[in-house]
The first five atom37 places (N, CA, C, CB, O) and aatype in JSON, in Angstrom:
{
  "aatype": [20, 20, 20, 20, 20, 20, 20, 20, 20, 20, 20, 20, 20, 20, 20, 20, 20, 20, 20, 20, 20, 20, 20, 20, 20, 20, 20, 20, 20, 20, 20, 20, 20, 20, 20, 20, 20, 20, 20, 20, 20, 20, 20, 20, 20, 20, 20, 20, 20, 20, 20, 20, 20, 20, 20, 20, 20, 20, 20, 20, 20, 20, 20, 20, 20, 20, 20, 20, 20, 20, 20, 20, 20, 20, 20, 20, 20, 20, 20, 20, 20, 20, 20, 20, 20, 20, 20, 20, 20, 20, 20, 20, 20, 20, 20, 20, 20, 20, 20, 20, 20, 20, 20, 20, 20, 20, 20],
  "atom_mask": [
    [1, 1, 1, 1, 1],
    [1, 1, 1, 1, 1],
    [1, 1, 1, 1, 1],
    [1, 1, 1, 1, 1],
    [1, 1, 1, 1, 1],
    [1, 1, 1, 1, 1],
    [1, 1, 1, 1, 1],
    [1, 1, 1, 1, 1],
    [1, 1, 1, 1, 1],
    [1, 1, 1, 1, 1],
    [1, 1, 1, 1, 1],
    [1, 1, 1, 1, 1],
    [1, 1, 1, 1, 1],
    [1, 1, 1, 1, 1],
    [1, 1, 1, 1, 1],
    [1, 1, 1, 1, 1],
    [1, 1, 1, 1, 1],
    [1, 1, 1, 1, 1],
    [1, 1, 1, 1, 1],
    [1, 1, 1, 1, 1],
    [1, 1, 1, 1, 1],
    [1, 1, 1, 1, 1],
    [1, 1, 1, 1, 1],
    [1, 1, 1, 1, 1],
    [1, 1, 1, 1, 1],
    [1, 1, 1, 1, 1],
    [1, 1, 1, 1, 1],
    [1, 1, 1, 1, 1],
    [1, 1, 1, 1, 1],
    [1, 1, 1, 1, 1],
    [1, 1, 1, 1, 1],
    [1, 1, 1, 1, 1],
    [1, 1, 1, 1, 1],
    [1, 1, 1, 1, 1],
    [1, 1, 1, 1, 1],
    [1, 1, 1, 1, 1],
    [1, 1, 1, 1, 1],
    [1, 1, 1, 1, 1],
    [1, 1, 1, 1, 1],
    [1, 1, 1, 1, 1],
    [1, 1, 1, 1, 1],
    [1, 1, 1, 1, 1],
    [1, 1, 1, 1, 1],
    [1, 1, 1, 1, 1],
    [1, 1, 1, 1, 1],
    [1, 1, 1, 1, 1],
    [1, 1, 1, 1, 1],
    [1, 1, 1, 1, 1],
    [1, 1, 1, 1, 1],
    [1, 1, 1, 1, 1],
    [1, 1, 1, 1, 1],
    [1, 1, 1, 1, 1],
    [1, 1, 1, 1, 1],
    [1, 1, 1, 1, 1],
    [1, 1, 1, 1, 1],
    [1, 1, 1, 1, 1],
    [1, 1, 1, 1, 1],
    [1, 1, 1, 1, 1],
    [1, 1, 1, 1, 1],
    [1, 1, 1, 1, 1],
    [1, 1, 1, 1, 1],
    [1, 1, 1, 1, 1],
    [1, 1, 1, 1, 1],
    [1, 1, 1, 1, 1],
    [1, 1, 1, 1, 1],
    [1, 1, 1, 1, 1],
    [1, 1, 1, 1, 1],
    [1, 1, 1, 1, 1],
    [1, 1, 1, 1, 1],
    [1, 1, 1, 1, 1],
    [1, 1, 1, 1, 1],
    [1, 1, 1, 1, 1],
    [1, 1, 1, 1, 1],
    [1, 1, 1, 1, 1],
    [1, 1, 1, 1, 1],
    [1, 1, 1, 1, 1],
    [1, 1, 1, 1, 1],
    [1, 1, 1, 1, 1],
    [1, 1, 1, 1, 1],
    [1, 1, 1, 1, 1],
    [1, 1, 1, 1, 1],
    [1, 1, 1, 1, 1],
    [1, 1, 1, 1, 1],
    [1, 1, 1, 1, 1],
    [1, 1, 1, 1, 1],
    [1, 1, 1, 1, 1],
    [1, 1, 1, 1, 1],
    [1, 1, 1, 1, 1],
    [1, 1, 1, 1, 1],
    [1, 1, 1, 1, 1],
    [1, 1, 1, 1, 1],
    [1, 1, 1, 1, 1],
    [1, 1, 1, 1, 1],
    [1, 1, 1, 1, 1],
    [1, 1, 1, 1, 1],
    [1, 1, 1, 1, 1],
    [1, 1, 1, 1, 1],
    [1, 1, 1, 1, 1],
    [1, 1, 1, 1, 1],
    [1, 1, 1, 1, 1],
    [1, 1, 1, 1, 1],
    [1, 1, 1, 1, 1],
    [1, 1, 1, 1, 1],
    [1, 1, 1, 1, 1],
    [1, 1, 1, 1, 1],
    [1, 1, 1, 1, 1],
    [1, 1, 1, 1, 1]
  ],
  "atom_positions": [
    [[139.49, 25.87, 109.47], [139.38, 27.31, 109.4], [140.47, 27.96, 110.23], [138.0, 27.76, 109.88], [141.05, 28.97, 109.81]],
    [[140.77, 27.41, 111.42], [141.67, 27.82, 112.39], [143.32, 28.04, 111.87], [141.54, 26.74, 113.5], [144.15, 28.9, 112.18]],
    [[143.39, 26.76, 110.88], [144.73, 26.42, 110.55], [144.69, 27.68, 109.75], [145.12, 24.91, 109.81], [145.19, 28.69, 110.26]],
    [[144.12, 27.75, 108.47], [144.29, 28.98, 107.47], [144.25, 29.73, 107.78], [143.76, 29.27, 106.63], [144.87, 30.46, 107.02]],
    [[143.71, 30.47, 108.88], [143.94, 31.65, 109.38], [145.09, 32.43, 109.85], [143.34, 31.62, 110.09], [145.56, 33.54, 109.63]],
    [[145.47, 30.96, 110.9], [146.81, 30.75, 110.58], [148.25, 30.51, 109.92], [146.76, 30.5, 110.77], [149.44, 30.67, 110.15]],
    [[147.55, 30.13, 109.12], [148.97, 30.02, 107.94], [148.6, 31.35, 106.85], [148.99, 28.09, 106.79], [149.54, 31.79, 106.18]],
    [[147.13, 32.02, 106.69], [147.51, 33.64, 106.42], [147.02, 34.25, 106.99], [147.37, 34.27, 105.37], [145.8, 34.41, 107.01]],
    [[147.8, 34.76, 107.62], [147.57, 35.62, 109.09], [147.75, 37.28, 108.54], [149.03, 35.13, 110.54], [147.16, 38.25, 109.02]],
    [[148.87, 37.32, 107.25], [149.6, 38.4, 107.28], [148.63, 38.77, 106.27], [151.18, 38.4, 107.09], [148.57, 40.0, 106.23]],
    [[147.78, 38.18, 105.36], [146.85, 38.48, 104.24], [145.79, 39.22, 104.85], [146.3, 37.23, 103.49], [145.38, 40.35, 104.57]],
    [[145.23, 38.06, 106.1], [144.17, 38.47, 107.04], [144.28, 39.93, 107.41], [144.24, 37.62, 108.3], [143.32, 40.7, 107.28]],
    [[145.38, 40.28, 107.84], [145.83, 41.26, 108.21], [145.93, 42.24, 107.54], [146.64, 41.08, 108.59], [145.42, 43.29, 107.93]],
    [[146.54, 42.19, 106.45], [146.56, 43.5, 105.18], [145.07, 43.57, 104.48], [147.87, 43.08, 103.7], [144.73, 44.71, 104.17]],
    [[144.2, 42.6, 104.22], [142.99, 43.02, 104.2], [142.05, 43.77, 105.26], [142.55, 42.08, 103.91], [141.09, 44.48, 104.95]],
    [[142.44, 43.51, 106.5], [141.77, 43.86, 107.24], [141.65, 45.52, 107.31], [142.16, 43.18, 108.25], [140.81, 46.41, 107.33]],
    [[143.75, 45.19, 107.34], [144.03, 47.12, 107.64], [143.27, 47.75, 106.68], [145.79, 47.85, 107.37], [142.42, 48.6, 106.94]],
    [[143.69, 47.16, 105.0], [143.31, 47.8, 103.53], [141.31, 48.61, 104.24], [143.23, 45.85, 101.73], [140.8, 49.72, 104.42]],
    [[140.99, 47.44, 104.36], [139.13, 47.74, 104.47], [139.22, 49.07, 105.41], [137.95, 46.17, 105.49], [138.99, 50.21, 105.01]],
    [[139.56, 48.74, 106.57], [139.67, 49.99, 107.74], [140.04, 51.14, 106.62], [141.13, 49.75, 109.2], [139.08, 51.85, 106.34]],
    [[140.96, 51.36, 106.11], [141.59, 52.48, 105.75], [140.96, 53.06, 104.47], [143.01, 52.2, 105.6], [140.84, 54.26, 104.23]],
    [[140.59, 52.04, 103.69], [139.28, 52.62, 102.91], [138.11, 52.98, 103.34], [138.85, 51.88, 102.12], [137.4, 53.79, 102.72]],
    [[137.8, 52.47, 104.36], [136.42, 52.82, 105.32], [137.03, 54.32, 106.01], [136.01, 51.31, 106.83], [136.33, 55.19, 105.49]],
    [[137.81, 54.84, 106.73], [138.4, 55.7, 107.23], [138.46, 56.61, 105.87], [139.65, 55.22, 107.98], [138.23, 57.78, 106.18]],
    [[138.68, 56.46, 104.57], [139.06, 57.85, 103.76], [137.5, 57.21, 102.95], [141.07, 58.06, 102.62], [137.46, 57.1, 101.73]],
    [[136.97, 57.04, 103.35], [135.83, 57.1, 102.7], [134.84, 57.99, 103.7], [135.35, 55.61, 102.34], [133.92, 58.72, 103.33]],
    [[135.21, 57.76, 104.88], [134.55, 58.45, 105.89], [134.94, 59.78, 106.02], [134.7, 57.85, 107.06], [134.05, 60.58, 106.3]],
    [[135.98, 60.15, 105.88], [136.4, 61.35, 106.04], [135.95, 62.42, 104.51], [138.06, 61.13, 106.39], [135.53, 63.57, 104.41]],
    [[136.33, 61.31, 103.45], [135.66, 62.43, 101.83], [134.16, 62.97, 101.91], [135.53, 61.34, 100.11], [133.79, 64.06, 101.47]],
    [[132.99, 61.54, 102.86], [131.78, 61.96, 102.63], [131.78, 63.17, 103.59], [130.69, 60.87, 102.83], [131.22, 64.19, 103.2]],
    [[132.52, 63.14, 105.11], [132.32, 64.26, 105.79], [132.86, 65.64, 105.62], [132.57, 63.96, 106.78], [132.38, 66.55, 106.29]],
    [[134.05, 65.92, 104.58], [134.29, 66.66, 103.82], [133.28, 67.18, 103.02], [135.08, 66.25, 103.32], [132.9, 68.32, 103.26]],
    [[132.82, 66.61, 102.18], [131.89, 66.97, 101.01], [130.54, 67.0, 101.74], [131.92, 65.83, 99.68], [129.67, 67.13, 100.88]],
    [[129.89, 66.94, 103.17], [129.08, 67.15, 103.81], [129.16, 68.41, 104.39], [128.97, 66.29, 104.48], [128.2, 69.16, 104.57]],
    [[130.53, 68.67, 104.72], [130.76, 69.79, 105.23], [130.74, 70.99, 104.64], [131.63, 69.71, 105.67], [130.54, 72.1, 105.14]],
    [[131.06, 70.56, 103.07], [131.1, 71.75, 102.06], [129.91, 72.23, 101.77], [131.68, 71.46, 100.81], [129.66, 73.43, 101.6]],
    [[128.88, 71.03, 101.67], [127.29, 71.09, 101.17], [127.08, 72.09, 102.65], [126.15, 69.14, 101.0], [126.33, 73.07, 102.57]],
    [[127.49, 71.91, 103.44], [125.96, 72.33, 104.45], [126.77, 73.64, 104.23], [125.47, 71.58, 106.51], [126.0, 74.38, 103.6]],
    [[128.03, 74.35, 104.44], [128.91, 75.39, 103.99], [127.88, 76.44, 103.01], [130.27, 74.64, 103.1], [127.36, 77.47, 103.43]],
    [[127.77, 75.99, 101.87], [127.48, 76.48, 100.4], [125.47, 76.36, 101.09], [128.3, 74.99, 98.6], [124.89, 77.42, 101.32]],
    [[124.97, 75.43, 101.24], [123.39, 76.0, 101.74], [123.17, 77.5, 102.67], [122.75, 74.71, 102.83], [122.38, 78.44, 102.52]],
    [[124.48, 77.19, 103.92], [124.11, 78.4, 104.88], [124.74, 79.72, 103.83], [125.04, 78.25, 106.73], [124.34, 80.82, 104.2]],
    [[125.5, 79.76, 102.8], [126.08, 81.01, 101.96], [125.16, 81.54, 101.32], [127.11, 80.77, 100.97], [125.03, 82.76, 101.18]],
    [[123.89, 80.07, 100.54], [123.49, 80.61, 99.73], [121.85, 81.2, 100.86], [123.52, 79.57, 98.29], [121.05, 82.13, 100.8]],
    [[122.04, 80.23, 101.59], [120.5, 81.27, 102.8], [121.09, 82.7, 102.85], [120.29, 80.63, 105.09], [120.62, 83.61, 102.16]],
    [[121.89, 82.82, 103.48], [122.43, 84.53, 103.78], [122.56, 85.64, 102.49], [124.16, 84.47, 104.42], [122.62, 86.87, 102.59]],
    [[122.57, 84.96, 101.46], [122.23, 85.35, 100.56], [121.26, 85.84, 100.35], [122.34, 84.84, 100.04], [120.98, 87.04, 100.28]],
    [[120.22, 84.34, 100.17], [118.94, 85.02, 100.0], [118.14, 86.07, 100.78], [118.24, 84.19, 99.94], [117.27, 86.82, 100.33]],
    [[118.77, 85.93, 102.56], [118.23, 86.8, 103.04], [118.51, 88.32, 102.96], [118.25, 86.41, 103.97], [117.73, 89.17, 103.41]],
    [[119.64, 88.6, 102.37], [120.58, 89.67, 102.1], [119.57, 90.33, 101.05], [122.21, 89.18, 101.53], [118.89, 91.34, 101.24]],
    [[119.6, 89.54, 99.87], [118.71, 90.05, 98.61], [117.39, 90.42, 98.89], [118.57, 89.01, 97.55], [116.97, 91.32, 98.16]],
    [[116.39, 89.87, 99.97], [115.27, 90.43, 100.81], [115.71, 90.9, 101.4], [114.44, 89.89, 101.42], [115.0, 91.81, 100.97]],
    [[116.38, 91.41, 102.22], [116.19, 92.53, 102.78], [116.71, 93.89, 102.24], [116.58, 92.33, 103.89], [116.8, 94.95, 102.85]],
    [[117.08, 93.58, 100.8], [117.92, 94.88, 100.0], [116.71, 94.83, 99.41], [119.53, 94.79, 98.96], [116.42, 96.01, 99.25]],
    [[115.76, 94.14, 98.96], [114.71, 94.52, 98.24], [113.85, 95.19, 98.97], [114.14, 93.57, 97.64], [113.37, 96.26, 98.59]],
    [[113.46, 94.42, 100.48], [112.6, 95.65, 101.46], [112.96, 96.76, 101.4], [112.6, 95.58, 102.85], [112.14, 97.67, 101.22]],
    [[114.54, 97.01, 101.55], [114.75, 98.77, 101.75], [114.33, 99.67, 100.53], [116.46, 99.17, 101.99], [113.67, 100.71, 100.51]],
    [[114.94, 98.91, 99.46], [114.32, 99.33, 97.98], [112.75, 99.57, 98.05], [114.6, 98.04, 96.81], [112.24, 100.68, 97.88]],
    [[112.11, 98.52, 98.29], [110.29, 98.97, 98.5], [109.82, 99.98, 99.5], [109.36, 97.67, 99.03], [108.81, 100.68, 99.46]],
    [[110.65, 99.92, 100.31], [110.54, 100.79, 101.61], [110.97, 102.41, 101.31], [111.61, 100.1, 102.84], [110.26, 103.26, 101.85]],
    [[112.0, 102.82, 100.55], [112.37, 103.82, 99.92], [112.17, 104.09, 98.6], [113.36, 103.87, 100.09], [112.79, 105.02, 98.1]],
    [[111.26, 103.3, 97.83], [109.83, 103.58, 96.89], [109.22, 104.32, 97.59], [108.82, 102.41, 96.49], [109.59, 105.46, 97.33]],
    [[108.43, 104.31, 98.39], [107.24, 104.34, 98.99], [107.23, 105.22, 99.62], [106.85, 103.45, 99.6], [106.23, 105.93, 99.7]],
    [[108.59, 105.52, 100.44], [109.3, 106.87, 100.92], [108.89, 108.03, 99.71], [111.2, 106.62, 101.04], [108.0, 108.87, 99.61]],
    [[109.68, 107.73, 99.13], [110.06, 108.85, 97.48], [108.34, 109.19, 97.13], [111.1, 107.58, 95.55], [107.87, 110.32, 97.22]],
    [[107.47, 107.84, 96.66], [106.24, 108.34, 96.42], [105.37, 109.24, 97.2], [105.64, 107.45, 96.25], [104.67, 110.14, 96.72]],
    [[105.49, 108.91, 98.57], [105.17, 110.06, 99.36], [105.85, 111.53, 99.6], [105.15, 109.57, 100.41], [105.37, 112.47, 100.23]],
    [[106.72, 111.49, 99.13], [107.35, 112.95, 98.9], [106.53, 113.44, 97.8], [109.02, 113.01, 98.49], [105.86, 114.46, 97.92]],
    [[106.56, 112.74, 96.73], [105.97, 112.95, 95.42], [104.58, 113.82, 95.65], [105.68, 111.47, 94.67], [104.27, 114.96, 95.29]],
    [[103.51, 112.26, 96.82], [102.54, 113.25, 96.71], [102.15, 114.46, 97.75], [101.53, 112.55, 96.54], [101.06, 114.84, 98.18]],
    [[103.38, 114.86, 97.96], [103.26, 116.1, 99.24], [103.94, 117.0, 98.24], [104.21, 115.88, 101.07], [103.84, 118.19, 98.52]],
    [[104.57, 116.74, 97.22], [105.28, 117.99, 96.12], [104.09, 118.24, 95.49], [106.62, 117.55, 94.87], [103.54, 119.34, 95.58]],
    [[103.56, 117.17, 94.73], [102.06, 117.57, 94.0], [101.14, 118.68, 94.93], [101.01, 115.99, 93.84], [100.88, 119.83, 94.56]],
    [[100.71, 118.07, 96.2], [99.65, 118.78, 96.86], [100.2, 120.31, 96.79], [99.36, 118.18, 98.45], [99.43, 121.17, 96.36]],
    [[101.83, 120.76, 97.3], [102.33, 121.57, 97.24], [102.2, 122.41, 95.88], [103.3, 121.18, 97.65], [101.78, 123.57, 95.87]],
    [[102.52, 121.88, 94.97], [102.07, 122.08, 93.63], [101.26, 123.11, 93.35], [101.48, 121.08, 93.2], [101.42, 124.25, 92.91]],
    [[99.9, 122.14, 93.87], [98.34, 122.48, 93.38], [97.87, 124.07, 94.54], [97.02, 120.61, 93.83], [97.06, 124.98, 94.36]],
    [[98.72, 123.8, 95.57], [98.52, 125.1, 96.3], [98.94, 125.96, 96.11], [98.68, 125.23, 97.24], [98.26, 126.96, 96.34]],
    [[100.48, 126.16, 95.52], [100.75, 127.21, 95.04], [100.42, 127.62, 93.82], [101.71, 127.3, 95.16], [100.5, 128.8, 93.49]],
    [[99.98, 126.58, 92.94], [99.24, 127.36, 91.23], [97.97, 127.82, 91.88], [98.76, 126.0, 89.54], [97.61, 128.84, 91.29]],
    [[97.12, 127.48, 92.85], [96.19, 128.03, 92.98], [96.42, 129.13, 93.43], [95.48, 127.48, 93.48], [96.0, 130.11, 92.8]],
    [[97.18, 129.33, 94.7], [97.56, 130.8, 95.34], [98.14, 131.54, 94.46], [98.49, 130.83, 96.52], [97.8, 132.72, 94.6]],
    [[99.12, 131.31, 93.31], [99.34, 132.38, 92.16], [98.5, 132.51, 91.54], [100.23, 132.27, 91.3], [98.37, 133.72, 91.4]],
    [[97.56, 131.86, 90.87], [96.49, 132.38, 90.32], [95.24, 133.41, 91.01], [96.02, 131.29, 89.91], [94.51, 134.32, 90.61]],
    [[95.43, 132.88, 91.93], [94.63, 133.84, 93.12], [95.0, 135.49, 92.92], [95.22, 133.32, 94.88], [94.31, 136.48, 92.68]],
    [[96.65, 135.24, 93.19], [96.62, 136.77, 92.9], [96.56, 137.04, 91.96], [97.44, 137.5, 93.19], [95.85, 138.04, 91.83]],
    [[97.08, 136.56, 90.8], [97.07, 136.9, 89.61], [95.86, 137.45, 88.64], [97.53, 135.98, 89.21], [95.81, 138.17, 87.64]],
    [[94.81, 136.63, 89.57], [93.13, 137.1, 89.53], [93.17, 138.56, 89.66], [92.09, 136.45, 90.88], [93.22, 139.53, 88.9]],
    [[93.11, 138.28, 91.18], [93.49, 139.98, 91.79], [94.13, 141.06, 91.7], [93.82, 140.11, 92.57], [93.87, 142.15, 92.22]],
    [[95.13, 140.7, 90.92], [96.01, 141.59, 90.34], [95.56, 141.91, 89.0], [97.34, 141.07, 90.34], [95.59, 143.11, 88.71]],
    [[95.11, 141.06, 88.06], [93.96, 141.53, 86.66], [92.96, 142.9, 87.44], [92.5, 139.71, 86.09], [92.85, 144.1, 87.21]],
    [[92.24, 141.73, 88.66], [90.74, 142.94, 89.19], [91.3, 144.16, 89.17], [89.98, 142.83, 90.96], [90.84, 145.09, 88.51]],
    [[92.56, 144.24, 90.04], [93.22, 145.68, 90.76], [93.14, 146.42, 89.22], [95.24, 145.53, 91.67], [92.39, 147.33, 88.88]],
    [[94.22, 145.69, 88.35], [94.29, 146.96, 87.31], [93.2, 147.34, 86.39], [95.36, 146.77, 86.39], [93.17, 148.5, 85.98]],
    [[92.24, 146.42, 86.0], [90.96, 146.79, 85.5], [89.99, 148.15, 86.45], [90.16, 145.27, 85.5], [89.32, 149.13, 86.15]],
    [[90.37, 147.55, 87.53], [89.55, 148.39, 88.89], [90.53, 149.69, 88.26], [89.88, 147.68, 91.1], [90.03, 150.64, 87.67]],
    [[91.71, 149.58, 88.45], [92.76, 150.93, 88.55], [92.14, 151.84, 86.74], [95.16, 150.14, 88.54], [91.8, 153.02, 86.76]],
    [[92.13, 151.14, 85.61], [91.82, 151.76, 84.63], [90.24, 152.49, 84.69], [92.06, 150.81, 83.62], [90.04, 153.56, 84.12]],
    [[89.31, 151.88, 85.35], [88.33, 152.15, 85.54], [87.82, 153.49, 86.01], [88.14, 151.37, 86.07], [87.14, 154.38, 85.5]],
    [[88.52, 153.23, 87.45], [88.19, 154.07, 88.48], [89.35, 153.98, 89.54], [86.8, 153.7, 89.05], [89.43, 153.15, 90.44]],
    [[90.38, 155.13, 89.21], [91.24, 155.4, 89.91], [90.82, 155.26, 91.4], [91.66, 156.56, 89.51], [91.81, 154.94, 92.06]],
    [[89.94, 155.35, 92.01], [89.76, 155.6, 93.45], [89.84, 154.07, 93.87], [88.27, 156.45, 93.88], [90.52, 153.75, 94.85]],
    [[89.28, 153.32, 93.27], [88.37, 151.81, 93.19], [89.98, 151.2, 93.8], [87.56, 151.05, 91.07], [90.08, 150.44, 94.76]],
    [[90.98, 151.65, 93.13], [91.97, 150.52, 92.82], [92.92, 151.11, 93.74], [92.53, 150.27, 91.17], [94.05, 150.67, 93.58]],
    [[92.79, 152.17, 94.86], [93.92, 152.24, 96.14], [92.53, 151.81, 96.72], [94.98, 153.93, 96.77], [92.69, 150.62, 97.02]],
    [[91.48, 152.12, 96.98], [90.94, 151.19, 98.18], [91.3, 149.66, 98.07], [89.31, 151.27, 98.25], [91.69, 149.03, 99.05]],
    [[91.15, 149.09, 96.81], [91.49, 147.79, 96.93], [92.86, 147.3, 97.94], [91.67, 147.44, 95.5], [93.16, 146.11, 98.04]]
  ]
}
């Protein structure tokens, strides 16, 4: 075993380097392409968190808007009532006024 080793020493040798150097760019492609993977996971997390939290503001400014909505409605319903109110009163006045002139300046 000793002798052949000796007499290819230089084979020994270029296999040896060859393995190293395939082991070395084999090591370096998987940590490349490890590096890209974990790269592209943290892009696509920030992502996703991006898209939740554009959807919270979106639900959050729903909900905003609907509550305007129902403070325009309530607003709404108070002022058709308060115009109708007078509008009541303003029928009474001139019925009162055709009636009985006096009726309709006390009013």
């Amino acid at each position: 075993m000793n002798t052949w080793l000796q007499q290819h020493s230089m084979f020994v040798l270029i296999l040896l380097t060859a393995t190293s150097a395939t082991f070395l760019v084999l090591s370096v492609v998987f940590l490349v392409l490890w590096i890209r993977a974990a790269r592209e996971r943290r892009r696509q997390y920030f992502a996703r968190v991006d898209a939740e939290r554009d959807n919270l503001d979106l639900e959050a400014s729903l909900q905003e808007q609907l509550g305007k909505l129902r403070i325009v409605r309530e607003l709404h319903e108070v002022v058709v009532h308060s115009v109708s109110t007078i509008i009541s009163q303003a029928d009474g006045a001139q019925y009162a006024a055709t009636a009985d002139a006096g009726a309709a300046v006390r009013a």
